[in-house]
C-alpha positions in Angstrom: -106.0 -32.9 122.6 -107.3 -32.0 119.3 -108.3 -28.4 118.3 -111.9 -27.0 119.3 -112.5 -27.1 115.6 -111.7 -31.1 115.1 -113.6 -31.7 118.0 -116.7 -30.2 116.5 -116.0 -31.7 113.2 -115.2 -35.5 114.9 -118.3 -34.9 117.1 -120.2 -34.0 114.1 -119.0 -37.1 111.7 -119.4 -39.7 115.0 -123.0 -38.2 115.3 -124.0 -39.1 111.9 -122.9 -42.9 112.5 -124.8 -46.2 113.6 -124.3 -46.3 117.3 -122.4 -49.9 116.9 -119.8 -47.7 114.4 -119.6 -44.8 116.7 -118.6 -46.8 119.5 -116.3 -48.7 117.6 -114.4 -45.1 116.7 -115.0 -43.9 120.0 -113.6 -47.3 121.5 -110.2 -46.6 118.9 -109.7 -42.9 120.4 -107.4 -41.4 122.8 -109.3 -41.7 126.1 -108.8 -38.2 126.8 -110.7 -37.2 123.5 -113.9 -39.4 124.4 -115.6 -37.4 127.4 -115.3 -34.0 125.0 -116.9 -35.9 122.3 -119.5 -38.0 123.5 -120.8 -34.2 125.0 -120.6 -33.1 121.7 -122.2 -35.5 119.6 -125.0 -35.5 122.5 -125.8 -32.4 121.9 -125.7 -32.5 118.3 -128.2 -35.5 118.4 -131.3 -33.7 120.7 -130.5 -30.7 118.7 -130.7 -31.6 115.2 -131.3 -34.0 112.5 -128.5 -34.6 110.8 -128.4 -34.0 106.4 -125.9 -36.0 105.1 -125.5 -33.3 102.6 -125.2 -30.9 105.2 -122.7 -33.0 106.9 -120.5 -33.7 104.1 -120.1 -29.6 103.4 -119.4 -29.2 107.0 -116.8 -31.8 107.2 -115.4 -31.1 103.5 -111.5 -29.4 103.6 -112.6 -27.3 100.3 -113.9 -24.2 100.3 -117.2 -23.4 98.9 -118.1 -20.3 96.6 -120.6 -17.9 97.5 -122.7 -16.3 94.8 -122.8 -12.6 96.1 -123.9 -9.0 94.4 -120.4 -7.7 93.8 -120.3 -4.2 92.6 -119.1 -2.9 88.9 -115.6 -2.6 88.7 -115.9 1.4 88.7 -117.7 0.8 92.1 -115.3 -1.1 93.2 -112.4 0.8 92.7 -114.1 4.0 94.7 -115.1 1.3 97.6 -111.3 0.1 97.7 -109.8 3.2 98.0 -112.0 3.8 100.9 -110.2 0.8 102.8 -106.7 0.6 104.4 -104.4 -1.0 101.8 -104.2 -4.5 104.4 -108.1 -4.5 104.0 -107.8 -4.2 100.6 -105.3 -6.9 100.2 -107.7 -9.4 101.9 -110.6 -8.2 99.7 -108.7 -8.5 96.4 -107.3 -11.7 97.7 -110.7 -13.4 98.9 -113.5 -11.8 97.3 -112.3 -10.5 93.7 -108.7 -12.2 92.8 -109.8 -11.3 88.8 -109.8 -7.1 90.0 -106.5 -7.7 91.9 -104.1 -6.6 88.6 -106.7 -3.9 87.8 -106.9 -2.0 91.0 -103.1 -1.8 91.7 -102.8 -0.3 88.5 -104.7 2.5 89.1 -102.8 2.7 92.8 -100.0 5.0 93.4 -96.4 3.0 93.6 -96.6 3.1 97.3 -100.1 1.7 98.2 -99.7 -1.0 95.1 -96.6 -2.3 96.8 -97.9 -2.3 100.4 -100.7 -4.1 99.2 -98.9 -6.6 97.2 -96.9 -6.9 100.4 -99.6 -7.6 102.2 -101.3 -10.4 99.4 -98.5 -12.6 99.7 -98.5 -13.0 103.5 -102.1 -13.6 103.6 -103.2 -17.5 104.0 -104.3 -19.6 101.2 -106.5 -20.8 101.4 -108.3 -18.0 102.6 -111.2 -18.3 105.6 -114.0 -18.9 103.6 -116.2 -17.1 106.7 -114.5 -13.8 106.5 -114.2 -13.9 102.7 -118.4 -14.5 102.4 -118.1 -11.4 105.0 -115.8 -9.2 102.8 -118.2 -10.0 100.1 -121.3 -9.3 101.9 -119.9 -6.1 102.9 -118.6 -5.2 99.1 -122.4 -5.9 97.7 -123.9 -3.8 100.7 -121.3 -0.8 100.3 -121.9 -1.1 96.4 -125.6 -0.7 96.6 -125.1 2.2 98.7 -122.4 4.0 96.4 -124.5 3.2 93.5 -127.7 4.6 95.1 -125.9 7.6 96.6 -124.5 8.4 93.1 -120.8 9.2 94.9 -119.9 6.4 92.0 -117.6 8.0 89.7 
């Protein structure tokens, strides 16, 4: 069987299609494959119209940027040093790879290589879902610093 995730995305792509097309895919799939799907793409047809704009960016493999609020680098550094050194890792990693050679200089030798450590066993590419959530958080916590005046 294929993962839950190439289910949705099959279900999603077959849904979008001429009925006479669909079946023809569906008719050309494992038979175990075809009760999951045609579940799916039921559902996705009573539930929503489908964009073919929409569709294409949910079926595309590359990863889209988000525009987000990302705090001053100043900001940033104080918010980073408030994290665990594998948080920051992923931060620096998904969020703000241009900061990464920045911050670990102004790291002790210990936390710089724990969190180089840690960059280099994190995925690439990186989930785009917790990356826009890394981000979200970085604007949020940066508005916060900034408005609190703990900014150094």
């Amino acid at each position: 069987m294929i993962n839950k995730v190439g289910v949705r995305k099959a279900a999603l792509a077959l849904a979008s299609m001429h009925p006479a097309d669909r079946r023809w895919m569906l008719a050309h799939m494992p038979p175990a494959w075809r009760p999951s799907l045609n579940a799916l793409i039921g559902e996705a047809q009573t539930h929503v119209s489908i964009d073919p704009e929409l569709l294409q960016a949910a079926l595309a493999d590359e990863h889209e940027q988000f525009e987000h609020d990302l705090p001053t680098p100043d900001i940033l550094i104080v918010l980073l040093d408030r994290l665990a050194s594998h948080w920051v890792a992923r931060v620096l990693v998904a969020v703000v790879p241009d900061h990464a050679e920045i911050y670990l200089a102004t790291c002790d030798k210990n936390r710089g290589e724990a969190i180089r450590r840690e960059m280099m066993r994190l995925p690439n590419p990186f989930p785009t879902s917790l990356a826009h959530a890394m981000a979200c958080y970085l604007g949020e916590a940066g508005h916060a610093v900034r408005s609190s005046g703990a900014a150094p």
